[in-house]
BASE-480179 format. One record per residue: residue in three letters; z, y, x of N, C-alpha, C in turn. Coordinates in pm, whole numbers, plus 50000, padded with zeros to 5 digits. Atoms other than C-alpha are relative to their C-alpha. Example, Ala and Ser with C-alpha at 12.3 -4.5 7.8 and 13.67 -1.06 7.14 Angstrom:
<recs>
REC  lolum    n.Z    n.Y    n.X   ca.Z   ca.Y   ca.X    c.Z    c.Y    c.X
REC    ALA  50000  49881  50089  50780  49550  51230  50000  50120  50090
REC    SER  49994  49881  49918  50714  49894  51367  50073  50109  49923
</recs>
This chain:
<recs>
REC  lolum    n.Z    n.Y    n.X   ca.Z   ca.Y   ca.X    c.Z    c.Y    c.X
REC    UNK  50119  50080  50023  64414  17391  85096  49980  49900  50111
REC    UNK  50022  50086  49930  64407  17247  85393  50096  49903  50055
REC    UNK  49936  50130  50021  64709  17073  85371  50031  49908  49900
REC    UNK  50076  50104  50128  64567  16917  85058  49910  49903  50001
REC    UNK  50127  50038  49906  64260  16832  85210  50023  49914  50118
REC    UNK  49930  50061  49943  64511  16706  85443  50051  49835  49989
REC    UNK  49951  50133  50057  64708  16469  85263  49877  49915  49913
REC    UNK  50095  50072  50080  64375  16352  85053  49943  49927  50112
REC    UNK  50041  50042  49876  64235  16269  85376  50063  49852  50058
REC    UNK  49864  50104  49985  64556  16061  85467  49970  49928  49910
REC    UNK  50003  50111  50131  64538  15907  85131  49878  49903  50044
REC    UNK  50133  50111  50000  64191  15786  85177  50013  49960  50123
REC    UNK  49991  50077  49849  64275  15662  85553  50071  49934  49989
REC    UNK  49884  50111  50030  64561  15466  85389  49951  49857  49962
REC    UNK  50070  50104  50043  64346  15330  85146  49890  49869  50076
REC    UNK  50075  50046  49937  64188  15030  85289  49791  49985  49921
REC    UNK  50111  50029  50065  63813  14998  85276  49933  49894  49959
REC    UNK  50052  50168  50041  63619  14713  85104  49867  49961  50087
REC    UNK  50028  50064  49881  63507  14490  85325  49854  49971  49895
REC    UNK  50125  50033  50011  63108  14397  85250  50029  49824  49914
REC    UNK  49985  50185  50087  63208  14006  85125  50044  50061  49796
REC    UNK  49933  49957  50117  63388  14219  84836  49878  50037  49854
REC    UNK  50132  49969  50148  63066  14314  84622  49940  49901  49961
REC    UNK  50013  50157  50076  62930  13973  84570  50128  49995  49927
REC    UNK  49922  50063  50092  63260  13876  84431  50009  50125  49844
REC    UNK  50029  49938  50104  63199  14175  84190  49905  50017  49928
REC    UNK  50093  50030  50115  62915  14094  84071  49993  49893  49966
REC    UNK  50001  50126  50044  62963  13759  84015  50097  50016  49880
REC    UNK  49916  49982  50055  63277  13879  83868  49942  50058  49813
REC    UNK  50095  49934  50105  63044  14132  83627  49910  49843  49931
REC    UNK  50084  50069  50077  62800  13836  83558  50051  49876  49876
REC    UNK  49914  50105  50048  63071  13586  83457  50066  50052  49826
REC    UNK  49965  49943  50098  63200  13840  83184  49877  50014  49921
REC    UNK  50124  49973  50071  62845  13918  83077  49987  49881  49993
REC    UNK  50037  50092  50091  62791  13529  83027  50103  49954  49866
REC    UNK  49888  50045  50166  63120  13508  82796  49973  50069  49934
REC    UNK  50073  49899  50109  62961  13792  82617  49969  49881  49932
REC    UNK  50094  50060  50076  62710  13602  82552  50033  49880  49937
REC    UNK  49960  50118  50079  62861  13243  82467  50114  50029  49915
REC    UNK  49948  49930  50117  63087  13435  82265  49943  50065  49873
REC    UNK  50121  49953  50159  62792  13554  82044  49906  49859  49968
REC    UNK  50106  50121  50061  62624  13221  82038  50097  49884  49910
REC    UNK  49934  50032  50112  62919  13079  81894  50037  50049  49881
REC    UNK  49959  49909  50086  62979  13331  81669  49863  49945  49871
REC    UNK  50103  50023  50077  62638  13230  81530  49978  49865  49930
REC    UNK  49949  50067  50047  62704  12914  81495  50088  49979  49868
REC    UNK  49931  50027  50075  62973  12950  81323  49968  50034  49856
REC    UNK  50036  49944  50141  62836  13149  81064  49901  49869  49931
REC    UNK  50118  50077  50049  62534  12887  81007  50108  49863  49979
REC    UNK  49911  50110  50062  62826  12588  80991  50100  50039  49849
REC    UNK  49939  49988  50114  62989  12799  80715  49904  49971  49889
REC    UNK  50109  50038  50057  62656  12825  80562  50033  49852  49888
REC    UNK  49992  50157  50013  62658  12441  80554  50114  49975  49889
REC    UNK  49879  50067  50086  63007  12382  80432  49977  50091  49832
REC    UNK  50020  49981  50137  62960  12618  80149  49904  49920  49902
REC    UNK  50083  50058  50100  62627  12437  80027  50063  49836  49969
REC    UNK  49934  50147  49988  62840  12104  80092  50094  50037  49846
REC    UNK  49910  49973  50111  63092  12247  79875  49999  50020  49849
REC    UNK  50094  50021  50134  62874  12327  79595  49975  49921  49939
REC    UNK  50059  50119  50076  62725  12001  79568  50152  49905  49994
REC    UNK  49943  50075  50025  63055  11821  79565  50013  49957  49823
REC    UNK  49967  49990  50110  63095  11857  79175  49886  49869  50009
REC    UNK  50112  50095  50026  62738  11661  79162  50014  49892  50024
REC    UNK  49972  50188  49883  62848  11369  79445  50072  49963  49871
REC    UNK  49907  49996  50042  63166  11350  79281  49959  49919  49870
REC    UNK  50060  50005  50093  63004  11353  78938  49896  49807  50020
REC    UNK  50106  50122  49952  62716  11075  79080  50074  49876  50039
REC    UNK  49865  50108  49900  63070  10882  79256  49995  49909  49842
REC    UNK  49938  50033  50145  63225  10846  78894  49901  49875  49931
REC    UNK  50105  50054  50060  62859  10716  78733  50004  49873  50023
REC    UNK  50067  50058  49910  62828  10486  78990  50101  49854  49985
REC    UNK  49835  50106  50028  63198  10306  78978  49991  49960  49842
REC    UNK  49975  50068  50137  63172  10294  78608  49837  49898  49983
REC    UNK  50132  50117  49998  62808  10127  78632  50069  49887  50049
REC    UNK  49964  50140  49951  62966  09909  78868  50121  49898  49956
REC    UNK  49899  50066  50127  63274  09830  78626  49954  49931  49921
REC    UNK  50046  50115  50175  63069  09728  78331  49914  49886  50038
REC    UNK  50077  50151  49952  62827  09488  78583  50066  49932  50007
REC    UNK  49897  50132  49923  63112  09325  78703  50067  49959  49865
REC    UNK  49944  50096  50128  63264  09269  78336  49879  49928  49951
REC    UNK  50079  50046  50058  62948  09186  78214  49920  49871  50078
REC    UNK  50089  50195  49930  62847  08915  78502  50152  49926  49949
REC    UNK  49918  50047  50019  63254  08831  78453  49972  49885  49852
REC    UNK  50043  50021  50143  63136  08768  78061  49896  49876  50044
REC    UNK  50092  50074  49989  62833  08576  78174  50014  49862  50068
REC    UNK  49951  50098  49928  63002  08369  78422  50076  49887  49893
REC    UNK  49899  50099  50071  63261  08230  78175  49920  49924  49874
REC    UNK  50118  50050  50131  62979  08209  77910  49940  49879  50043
REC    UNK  50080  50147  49944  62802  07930  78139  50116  49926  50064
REC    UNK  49900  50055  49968  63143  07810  78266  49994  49903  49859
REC    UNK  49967  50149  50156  63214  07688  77855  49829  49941  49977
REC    UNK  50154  50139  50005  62794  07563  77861  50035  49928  50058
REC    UNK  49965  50077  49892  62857  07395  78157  50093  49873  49876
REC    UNK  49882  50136  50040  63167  07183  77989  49970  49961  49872
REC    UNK  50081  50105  50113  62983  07160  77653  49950  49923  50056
REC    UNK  50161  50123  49961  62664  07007  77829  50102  49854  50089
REC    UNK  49951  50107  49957  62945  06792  78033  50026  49865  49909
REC    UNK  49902  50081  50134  63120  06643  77700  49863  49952  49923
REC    UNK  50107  50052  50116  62762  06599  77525  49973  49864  50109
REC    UNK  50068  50067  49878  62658  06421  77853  50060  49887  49979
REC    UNK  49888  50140  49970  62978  06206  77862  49996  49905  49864
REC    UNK  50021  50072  50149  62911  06117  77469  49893  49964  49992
REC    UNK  50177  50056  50000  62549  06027  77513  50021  49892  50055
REC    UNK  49978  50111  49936  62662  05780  77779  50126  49906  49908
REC    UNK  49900  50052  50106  62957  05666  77552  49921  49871  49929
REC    UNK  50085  50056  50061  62699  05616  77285  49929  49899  50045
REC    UNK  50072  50099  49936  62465  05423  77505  50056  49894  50016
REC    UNK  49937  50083  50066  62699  05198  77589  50029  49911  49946
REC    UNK  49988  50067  50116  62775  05133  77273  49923  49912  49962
REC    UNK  50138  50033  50030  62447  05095  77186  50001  49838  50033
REC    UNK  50048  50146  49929  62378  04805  77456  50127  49904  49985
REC    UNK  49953  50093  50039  62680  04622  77398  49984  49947  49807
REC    UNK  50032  50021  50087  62601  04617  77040  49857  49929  50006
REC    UNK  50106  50074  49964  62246  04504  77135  50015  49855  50062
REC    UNK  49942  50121  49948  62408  04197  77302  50073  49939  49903
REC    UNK  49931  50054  50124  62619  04161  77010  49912  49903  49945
REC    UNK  50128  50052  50100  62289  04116  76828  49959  49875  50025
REC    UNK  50067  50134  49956  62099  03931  77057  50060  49862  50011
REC    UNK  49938  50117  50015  62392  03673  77061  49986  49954  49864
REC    UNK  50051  50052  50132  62384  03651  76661  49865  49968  50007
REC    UNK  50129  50089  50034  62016  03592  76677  49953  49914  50026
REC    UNK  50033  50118  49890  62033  03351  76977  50077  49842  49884
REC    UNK  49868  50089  50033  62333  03155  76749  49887  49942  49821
REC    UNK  50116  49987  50076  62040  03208  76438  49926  49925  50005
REC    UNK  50067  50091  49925  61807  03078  76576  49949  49886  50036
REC    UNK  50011  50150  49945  61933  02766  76713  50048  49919  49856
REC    UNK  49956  50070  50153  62088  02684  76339  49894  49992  49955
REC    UNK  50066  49990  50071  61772  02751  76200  49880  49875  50084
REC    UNK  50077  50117  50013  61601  02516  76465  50036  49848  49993
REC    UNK  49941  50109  50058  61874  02277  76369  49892  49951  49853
REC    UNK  50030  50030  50113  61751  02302  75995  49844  49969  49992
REC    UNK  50110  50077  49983  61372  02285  76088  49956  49873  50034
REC    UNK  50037  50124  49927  61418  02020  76312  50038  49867  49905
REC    UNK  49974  50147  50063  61606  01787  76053  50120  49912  50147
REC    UNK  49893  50031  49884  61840  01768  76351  49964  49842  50105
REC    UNK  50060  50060  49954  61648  01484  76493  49948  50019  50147
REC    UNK  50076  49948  49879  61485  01683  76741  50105  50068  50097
REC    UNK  49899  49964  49948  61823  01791  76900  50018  49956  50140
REC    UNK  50002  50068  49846  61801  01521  77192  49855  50068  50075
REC    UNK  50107  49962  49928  61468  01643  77305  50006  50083  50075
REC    UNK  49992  49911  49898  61403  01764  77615  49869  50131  50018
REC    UNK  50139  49896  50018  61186  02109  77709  49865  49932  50025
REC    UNK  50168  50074  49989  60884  01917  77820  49993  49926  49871
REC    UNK  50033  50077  50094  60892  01706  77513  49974  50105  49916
REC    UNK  50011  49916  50112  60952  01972  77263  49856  50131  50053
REC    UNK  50128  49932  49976  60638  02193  77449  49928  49901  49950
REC    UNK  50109  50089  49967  60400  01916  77461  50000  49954  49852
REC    UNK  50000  50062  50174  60504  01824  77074  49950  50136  49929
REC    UNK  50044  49851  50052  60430  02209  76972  49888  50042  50044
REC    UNK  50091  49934  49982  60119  02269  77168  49893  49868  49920
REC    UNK  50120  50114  50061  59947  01902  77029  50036  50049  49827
REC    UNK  50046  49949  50149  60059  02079  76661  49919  50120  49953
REC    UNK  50069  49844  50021  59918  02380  76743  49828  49953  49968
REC    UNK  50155  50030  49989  59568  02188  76844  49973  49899  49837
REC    UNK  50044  50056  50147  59632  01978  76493  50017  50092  49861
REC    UNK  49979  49825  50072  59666  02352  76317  50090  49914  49898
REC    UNK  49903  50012  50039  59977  02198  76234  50090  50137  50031
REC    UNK  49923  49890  49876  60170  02552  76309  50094  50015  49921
REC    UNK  49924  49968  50046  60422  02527  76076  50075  49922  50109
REC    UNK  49948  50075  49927  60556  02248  76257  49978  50018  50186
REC    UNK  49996  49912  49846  60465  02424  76605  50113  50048  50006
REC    UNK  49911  49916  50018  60664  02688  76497  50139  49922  50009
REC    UNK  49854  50053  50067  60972  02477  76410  50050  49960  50188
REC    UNK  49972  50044  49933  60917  02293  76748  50014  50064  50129
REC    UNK  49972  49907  49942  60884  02589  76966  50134  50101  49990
REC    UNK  49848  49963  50054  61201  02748  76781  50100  49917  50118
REC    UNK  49881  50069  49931  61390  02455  76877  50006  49986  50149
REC    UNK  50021  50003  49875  61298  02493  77280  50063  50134  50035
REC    UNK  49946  49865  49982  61364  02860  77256  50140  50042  49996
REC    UNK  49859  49974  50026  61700  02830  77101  50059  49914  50073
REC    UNK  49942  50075  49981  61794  02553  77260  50051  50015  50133
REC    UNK  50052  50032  49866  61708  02591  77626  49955  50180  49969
REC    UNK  50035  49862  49952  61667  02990  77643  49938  50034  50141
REC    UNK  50031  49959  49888  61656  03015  78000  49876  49869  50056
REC    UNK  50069  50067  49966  61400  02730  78039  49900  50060  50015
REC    UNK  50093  49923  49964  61104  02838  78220  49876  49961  49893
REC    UNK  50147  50019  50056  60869  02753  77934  50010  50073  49883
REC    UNK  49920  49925  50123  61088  02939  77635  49929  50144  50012
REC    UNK  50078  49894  50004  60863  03270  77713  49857  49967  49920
REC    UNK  50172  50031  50052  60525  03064  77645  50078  49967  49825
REC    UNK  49981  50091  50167  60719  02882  77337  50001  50151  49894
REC    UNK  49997  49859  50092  60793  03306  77183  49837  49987  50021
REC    UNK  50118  49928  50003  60414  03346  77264  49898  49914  49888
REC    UNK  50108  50105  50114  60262  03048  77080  50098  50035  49853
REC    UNK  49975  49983  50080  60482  03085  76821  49930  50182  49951
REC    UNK  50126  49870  50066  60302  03448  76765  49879  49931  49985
REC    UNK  50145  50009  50069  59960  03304  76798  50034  49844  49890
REC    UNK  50002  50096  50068  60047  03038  76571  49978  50090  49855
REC    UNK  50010  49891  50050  60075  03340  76300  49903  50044  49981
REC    UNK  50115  49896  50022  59767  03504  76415  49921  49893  49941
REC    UNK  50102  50061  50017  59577  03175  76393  49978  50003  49838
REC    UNK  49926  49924  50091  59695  03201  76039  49955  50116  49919
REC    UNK  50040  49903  50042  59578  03534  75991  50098  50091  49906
REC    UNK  49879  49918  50013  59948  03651  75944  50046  50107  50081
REC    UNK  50038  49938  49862  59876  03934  76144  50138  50064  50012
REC    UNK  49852  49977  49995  60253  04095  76041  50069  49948  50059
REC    UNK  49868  50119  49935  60464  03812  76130  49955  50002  50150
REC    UNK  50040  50061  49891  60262  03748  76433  50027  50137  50085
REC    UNK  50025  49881  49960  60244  04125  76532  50190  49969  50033
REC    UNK  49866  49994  49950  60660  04090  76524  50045  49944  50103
REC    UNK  49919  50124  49909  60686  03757  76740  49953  50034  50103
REC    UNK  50043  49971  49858  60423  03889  77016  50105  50148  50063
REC    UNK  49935  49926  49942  60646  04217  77033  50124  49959  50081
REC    UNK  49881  50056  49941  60952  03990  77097  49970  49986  50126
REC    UNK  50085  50083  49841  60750  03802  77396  50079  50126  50108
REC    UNK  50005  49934  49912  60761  04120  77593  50098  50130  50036
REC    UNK  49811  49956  50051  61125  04269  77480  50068  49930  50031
REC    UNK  49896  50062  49983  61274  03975  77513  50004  49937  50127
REC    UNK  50043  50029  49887  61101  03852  77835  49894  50077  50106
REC    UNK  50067  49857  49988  60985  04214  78004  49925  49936  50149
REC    UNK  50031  50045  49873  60935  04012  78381  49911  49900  49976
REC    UNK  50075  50132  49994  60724  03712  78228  49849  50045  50050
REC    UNK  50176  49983  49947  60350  03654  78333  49951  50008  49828
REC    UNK  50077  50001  50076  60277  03640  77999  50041  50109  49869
REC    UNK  49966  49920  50085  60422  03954  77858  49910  50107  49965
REC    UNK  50142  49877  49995  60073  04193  77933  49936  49916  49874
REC    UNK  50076  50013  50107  59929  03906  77709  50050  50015  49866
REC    UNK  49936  49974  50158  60156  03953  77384  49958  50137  49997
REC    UNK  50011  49900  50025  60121  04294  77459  49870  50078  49936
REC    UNK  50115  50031  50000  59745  04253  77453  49937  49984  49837
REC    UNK  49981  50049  50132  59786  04049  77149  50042  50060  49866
REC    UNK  49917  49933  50104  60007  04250  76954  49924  50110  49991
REC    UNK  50081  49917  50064  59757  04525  76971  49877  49985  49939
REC    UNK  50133  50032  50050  59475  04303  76853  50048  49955  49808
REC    UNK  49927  50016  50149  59713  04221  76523  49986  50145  49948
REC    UNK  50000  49893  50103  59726  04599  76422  49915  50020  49979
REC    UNK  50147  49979  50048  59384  04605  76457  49970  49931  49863
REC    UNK  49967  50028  50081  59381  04349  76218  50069  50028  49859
REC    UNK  49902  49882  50131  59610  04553  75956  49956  50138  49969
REC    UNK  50023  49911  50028  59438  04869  76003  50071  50056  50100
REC    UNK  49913  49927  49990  59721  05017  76201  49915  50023  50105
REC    UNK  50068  49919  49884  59513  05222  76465  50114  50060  50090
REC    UNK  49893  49914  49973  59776  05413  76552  50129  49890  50126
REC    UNK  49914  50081  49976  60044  05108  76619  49920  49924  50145
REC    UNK  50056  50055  49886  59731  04964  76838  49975  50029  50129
REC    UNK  49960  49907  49872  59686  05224  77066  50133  49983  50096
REC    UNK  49904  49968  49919  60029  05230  77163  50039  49853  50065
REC    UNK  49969  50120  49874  60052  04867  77270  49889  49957  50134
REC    UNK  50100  50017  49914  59716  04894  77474  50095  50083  50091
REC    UNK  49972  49906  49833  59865  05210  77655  50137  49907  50047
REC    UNK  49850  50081  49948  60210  04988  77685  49960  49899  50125
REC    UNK  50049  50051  49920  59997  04750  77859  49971  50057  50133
REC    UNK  50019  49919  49911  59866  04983  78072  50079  50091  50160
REC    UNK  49929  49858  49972  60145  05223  78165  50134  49852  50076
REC    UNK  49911  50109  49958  60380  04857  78226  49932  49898  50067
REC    UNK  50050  50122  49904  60158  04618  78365  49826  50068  50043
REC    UNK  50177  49920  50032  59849  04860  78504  49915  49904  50108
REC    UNK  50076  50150  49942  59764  04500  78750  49969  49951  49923
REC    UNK  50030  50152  50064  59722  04283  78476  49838  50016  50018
REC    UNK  50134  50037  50026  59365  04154  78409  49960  50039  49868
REC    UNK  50017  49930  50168  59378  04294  78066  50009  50172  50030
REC    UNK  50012  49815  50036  59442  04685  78169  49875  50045  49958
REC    UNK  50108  49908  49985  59110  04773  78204  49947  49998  49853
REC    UNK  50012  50053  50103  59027  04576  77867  50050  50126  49887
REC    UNK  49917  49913  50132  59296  04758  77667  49977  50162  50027
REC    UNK  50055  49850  49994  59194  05100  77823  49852  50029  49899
REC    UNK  50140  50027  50099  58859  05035  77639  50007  49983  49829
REC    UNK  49974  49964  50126  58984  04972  77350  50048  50078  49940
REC    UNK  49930  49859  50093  59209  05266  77301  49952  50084  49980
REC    UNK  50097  49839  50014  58917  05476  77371  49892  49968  49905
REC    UNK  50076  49981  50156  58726  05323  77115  50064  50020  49891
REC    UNK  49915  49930  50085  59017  05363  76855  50023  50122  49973
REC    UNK  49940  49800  49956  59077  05731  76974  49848  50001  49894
REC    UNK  50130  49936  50060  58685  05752  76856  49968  49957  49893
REC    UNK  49970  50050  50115  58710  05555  76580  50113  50022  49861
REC    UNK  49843  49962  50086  59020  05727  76410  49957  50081  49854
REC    UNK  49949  49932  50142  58908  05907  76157  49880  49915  49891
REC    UNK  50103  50085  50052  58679  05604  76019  50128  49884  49917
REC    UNK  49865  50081  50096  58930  05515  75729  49996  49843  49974
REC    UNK  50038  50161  49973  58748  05172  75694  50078  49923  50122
REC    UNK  49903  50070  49865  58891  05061  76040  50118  50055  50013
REC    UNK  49867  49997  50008  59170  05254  76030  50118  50100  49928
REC    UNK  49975  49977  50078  59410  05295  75818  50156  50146  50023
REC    UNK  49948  49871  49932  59685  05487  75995  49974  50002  50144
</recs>
């Protein structure tokens, strides 16, 4: 026993003893394991609550998926259906171009045909104030042929106005007096009490000479002829013409007055007829 007691003795005098620094590092050692415990259970928890997740993820994929599909084919049939819409106003578009380009065509047409005219009527015209005149009156100059048409007008000679105003008009177009000669030749008409004829020649005045000073008065004029005829309707519209084209003249205010007594006067069949 006691050379048991012996050698145990020995043993433990072999063994070295732990030095005092040595227990801190064992409990640090202990605490270090006890925190991987623990962040070993807090991931653990985690993990479970991210499976969680992915399963309810997983679930709803059928739905996304499902909602994906909806979504692409909605957006298929917008895009054919603006595609559709696009090309639909692409061919408007090049109709409305081609109507556009044939309207102007037409027009045009129109105005060189209107020149056509106005040359036959200018060529008209002057034959016809050949045949009035007796061709006599051929040398005459614009001051003569005025001054011979306004002293027939004052001898209510107006056939022979007419003839002699013709022949100034046709003759001498651009002469600065060939506006007054269309205007007397209307009131030569009205004086007359040819309120038709006269109603035609004052429309010319201000058609055929739109810049003259004396185109507010045909215009003026020509609505005091439908009055004359009944035509209410026809009168109005050369007062507002006046108006709406010459709203300086000295006559607007005039012809505003009268359209508003016509307007109130319209359904008074006696005065007017349409």
């Amino acid at each position: 026993m006691r050379r048991r007691d012996h050698a145990t003795q020995a043993a433990s005098a072999a063994r070295p003893a732990l030095s005092p620094p040595a227990l801190p590092l064992l409990a640090l050692s202990f605490l270090a394991l006890s925190a991987s415990g623990c962040f070993w259970f807090t991931t653990k928890h985690e993990g479970a609550t991210l499976r969680t997740d992915v399963d309810k993820i997983q679930a709803s994929l059928p739905r996304l998926q499902h909602v994906l599909d909806e979504a692409t084919r909605l957006l298929a049939r917008n895009s054919a259906d603006l595609g559709a819409e696009v090309s639909t106003l692409s061919e408007d578009q090049k109709k409305l171009a081609g109507l556009v380009a044939e309207a102007q065509r037409y027009a045009e047409e129109v105005r060189d045909e209107s020149k056509r005219q106005e040359q036959r009527i200018a060529a008209l015209e002057a034959r016809l104030a050949e045949l009035e005149g007796k061709t006599e009156l051929s040398n005459k100059t614009p001051p003569q042929l005025w001054d011979e048409g306004m002293a027939a007008m004052q001898a209510r000679e107006y056939e022979q106005a007419r003839s002699l105003f013709r022949t100034l008009i046709a003759k001498y177009p651009k002469d600065e007096k060939a506006d007054d000669a269309q205007l007397q030749r209307a009131e030569s008409f009205f004086r007359e009490r040819k309120f038709q004829e006269s109603l035609g020649e004052f429309q010319r005045v201000f058609e055929k000479y739109p810049t003259s000073t004396v185109a507010d008065d045909a215009a003026f004029r020509a609505g005091e002829a439908a009055e004359q005829l009944h035509w209410c309707t026809d009168a109005r519209a050369y007062y507002g013409l006046l108006v709406k084209k010459w709203p300086r003249s000295d006559l607007a205010k005039k012809a505003k007055a009268k359209d508003m007594e016509l307007r109130k006067a319209f359904g008074d069949k006696k005065r007017c007829q349409t």
